[in-house]
C-alpha positions as CSV (number, residue, x, y, z in Angstrom):
1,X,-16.1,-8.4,14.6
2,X,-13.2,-6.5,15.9
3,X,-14.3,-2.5,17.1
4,X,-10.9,-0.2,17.3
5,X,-11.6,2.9,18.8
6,X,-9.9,6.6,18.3
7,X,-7.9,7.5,21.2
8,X,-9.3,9.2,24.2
9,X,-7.9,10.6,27.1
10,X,-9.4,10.1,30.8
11,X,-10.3,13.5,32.4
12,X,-9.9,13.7,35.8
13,X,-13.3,15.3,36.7
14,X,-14.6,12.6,35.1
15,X,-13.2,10.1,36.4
16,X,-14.0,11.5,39.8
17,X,-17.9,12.4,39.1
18,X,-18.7,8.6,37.6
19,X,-16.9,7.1,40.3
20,X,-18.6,8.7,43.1
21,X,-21.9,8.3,41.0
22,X,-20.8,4.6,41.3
23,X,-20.6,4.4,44.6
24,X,-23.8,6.1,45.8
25,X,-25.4,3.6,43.6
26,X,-23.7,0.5,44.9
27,X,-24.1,1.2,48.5
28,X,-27.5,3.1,48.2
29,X,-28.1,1.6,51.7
30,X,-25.7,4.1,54.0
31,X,-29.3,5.8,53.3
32,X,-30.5,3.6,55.5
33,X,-28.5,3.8,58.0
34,X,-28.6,7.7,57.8
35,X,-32.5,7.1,58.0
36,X,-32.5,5.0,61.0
37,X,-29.5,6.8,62.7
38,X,-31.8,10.0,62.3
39,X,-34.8,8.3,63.7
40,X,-33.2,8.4,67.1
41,X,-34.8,11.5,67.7
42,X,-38.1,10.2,68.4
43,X,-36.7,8.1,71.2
44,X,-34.5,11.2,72.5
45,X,-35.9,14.3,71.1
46,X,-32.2,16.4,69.9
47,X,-31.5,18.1,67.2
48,X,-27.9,16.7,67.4
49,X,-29.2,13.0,65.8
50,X,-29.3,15.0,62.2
51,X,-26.0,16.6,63.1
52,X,-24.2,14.4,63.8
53,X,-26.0,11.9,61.2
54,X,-25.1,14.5,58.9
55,X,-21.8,15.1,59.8
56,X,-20.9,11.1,59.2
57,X,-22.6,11.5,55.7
58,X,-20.3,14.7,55.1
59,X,-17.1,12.2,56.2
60,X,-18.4,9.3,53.9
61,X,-18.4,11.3,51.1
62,X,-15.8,13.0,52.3
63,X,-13.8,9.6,52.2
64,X,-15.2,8.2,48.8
65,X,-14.0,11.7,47.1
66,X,-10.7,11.6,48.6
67,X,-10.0,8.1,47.5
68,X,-10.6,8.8,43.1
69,X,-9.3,12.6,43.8
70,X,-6.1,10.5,45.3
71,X,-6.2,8.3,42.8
72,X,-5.6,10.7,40.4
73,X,-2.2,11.8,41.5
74,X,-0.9,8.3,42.4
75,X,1.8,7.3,39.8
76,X,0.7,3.5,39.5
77,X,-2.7,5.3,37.8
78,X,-1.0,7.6,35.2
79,X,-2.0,4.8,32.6
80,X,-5.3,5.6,32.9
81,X,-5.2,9.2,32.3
82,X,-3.0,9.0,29.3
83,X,-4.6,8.5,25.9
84,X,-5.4,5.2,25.5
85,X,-7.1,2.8,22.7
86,X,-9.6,0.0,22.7
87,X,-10.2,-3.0,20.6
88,X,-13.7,-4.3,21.6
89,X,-14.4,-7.8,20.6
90,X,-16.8,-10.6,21.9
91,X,-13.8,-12.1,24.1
92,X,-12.6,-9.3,25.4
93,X,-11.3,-5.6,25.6
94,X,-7.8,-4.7,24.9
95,X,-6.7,-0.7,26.4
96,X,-4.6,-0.3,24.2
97,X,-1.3,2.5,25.0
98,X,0.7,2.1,21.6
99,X,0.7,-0.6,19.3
100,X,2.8,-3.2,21.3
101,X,1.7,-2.5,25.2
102,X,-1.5,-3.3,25.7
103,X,-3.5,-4.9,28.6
104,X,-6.4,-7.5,28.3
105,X,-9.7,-7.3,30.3
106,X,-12.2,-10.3,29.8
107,X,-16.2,-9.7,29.5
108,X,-16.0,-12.2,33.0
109,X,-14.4,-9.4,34.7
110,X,-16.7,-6.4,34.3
111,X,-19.2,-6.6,37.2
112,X,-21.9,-4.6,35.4
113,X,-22.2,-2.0,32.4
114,X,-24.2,1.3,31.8
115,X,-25.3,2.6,28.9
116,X,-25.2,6.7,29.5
117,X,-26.2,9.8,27.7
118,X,-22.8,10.3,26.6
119,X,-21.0,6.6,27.6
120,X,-20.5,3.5,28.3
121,X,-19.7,2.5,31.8
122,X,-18.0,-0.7,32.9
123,X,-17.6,-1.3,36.3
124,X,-14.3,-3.6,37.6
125,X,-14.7,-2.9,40.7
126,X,-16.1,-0.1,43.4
127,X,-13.1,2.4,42.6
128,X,-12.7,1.1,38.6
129,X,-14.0,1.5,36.1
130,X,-13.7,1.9,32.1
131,X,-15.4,4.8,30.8
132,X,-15.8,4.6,27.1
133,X,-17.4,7.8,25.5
134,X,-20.0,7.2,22.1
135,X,-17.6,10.2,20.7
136,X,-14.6,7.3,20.5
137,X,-16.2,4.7,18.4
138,X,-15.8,5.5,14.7
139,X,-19.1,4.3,13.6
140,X,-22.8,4.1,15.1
141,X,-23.1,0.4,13.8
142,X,-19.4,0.1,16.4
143,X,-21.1,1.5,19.1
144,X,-23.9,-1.1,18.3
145,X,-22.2,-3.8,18.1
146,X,-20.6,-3.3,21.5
147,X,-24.4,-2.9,23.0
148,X,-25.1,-6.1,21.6
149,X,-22.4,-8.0,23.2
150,X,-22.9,-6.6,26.7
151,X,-26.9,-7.8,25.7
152,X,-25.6,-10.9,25.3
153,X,-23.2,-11.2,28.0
154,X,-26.2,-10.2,30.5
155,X,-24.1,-7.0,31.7
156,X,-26.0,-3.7,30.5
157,X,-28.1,-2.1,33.3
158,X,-30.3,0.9,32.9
C-alpha cells in the first residue's frame, strides 16, 4: 500500500520545540551529572555548586537551542521548511518537493519513532528529524497503516 500525504509545511517553532524535546530525552543523563555536580556541596558546603551547576545547564540548553534556532536560517535547510510531500510505503519514505525532486529515506535509517498527540515523530539523528502531523494523512485507515509498519519495523516508542 502506497500512503501520499497533502502537503505540509515545517514551522520553525516546531521544529525547534521537538527537537529540543528530543534531545532532553536522549541525553536524560546531563541530569546526572547536574545531580552529582550539585552534590559537591555536602563535601564543601557553598551555595555556588547550584550556581554554577546551574549556570552550565543554562549554557547546555543554551547550546542545543542555538543549534535548531541556527538551523533554521542556514540555506542548506530551506528544504525542510518548504512545503513538502510524503509517499509512505513499507520500503521507504519519499519527501517529496514537486513531482520530479524527491529524496528517499529507508525504514533502516530512522533511529526510533513517536507516536504524539498531534504527530508522528521520526528521529534520523540527534538534530533530525521528520515530523509528520495526523492533519496530513488523508485518511484515518493512512495514518493506520503507517503505525503498523513502524509496529512491524520494531521502531514506535511511547
Amino acid at each position: 500500500m502506497l500512503v501520499k500525504t497533502k502537503k505540509y509545511k515545517l514551522d520553525n517553532s516546531t521544529y525547534i520545540k521537538t527537537g529540543l524535546k528530543n534531545i532532553i530525552k536522549e541525553q536524560w543523563w546531563v541530569g546526572l551529572i547536574v545531580v552529582a555536580l550539585c552534590s559537591g556541596y555536602f563535601f564543601a558546603p557553598s551555595i555556588w555548586w547550584f550556581i554554577g551547576t546551574g549556570i552550565a545547564l543554562l549554557l547546555y540548553f543554551l547550546f542545543w537551542l542555538i543549534q535548531f534556532a541556527g538551523v533554521t536560517q542556514l540555506e542548506q535547510y530551506k528544504i525542510l521548511f518548504e512545503k513538502l510531500s510524503y509517499e509512505i510505503t513499507s520500503q521507504q519514505i519519499l519527501i517529496k518537493l514537486n513531482t520530479k525532486q524527491g529524496m528517499p529515506v529507508k525504514w533502516d535509517q530512522i533511529k526510533s519513532a513517536k507516536m504524539g498527540k498531534k504527530a508522528f515523530i521520526f528521529v534520523l539523528s540527534k538534530a533530525q528529524f521528520i515530523y509528520l502531523p495526523y492533519k496530513i494523512f488523508n485518511t484515518e485507515n493512512e495514518r493506520k497503516f503507517v503505525e503498523t509498519i513502524l509496529k512491524r519495523k520494531n521502531l514506535l516508542k511511547a
